[in-house]
C-alpha positions in Angstrom: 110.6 -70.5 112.0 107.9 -71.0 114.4 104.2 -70.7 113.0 101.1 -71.0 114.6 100.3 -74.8 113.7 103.6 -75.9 115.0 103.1 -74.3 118.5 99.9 -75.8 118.8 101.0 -79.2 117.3 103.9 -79.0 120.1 101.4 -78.1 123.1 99.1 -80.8 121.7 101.9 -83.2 122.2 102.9 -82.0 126.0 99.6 -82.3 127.0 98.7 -85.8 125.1 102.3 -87.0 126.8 102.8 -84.5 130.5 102.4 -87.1 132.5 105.1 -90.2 130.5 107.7 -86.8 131.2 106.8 -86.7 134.9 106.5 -90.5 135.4 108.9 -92.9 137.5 109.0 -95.4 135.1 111.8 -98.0 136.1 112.3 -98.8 132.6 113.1 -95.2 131.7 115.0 -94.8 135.3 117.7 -97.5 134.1 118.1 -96.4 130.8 118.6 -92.8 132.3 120.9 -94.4 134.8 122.9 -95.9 132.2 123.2 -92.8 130.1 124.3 -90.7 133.4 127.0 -94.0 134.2 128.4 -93.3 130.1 128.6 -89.6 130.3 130.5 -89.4 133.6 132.7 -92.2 132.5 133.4 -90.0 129.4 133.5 -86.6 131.1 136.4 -88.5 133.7 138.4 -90.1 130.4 138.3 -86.2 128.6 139.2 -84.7 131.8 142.6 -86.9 131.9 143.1 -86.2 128.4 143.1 -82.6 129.0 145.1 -82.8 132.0 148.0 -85.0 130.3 147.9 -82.9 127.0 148.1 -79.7 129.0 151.5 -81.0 130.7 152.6 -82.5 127.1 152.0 -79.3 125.7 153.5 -76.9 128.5 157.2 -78.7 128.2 
């Protein structure tokens, strides 16, 4: 449930931290790199999954 307090301790926090959300850190940029690198290696390896158990299944 939302409440008053926690609204204004989550606004507090966006305002105390806008800018680190906005920034083009290259620490954060390679970590975000590598995160994006993982989760299109594992969107490609469910993809072939799906496609070989699809054409398992349909025999």
């Amino acid at each position: 449930m939302f409440t008053r307090t926690k609204f204004t301790q989550w606004k507090q926090q966006l305002l105390d931290n806008a800018s680190e959300l906005f920034s083009k850190d290259k620490a954060n940029s390679a970590t975000a790199d590598a995160t994006l690198k993982d989760l299109h290696a594992k969107i490609s390896l469910l993809t072939m999954e799906n496609v070989f158990l699809s054409k398992v299944l349909d025999r």
